[in-house]
N, C-alpha and C positions, 0 to 999 in steps of 0.2 A: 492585501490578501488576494490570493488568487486560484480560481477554482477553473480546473479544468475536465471539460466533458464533451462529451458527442451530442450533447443534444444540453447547451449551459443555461437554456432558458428554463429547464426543470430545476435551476438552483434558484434557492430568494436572491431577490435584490437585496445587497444591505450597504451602508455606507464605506466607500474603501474597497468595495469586492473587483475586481476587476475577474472577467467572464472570459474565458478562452476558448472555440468553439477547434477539436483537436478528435481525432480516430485514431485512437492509441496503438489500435490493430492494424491499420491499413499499411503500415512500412514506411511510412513518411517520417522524414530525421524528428527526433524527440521536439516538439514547439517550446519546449522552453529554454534551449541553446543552452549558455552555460548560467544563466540565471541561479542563485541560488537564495533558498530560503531558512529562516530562523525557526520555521516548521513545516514539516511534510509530514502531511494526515493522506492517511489512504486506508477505505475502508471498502469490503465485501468486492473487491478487484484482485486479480490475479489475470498478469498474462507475461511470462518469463521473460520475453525479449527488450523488457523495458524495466528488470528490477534493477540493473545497474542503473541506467539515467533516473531511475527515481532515488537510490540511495545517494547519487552523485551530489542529483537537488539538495541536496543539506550543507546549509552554510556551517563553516566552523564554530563549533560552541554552540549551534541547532541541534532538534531532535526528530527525530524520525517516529512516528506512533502509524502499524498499520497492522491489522487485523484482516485477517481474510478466511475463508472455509478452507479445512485441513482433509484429507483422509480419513476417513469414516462418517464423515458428510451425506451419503451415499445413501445410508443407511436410514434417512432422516427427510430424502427429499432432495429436492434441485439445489444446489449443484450438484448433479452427481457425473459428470463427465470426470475423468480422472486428470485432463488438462487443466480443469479449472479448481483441481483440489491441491494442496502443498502437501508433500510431503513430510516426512516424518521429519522436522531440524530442518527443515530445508531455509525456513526463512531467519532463521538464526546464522544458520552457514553461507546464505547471498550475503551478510552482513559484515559477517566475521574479517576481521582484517583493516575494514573500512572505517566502521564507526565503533565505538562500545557500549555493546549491550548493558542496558540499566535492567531491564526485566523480558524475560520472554516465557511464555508457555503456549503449551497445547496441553485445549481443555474439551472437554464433552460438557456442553450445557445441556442445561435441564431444561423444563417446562418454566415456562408456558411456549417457550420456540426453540424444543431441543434441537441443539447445533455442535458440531465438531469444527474448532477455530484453531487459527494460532496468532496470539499476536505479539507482538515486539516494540519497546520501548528502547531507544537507542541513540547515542549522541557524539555525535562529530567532533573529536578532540579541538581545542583549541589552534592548533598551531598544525 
């Protein structure tokens, strides 16, 4: 397992974690080269120059699960920069071609932390 962040000491320690201390934003090549994994979870991120090296991350016959704030977000509170909202399909259409989608939607949650998401279940052909 490997978790990657800007600041990896806010992740638990757990057995197996290996910590990668990385600024996704800053322009420096992707740190995970061509590594690839039997899961890529990515949750509450969005930054467009790096949805290919994260779909790439998926080894064949892996799954891709990643949720993030959608447009009309905005309406609801921070995020509301429009850079950091996905558009309407957008994260079903970075996908499309690559892997096949198992499930995707955009949804508008309710209370108790109404939220506008979309997230995508997705998996790396075999071969």
């Amino acid at each position: 397992m490997t978790a990657v962040d800007c600041n990896p000491d806010q992740q638990p320690d757990a057995p197996g974690l290996t910590k990668i201390w990385a600024d996704l934003e800053d322009g420096r090549p992707w740190p995970l080269g061509s590594e690839r994994f039997s899961l890529v979870l990515v949750t509450n991120y969005l930054h467009r120059p790096i949805l290919a090296p994260i779909i790439g991350a998926v080894a064949p016959g892996g799954l891709l699960l990643y949720e993030t704030f959608a447009q009309g977000q905005e309406r609801f509170g921070r995020p509301a920069n429009p850079d950091f909202l996905l558009r309407p399909g957008e994260l079903a259409a970075a996908v499309a071609g690559k892997l096949e989608i198992l499930a995707f939607e955009q949804i508008e949650l309710g209370a108790p932390r109404p939220a506008v998401v979309q997230h995508i279940a997705a998996r790396r052909p075999e071969t």
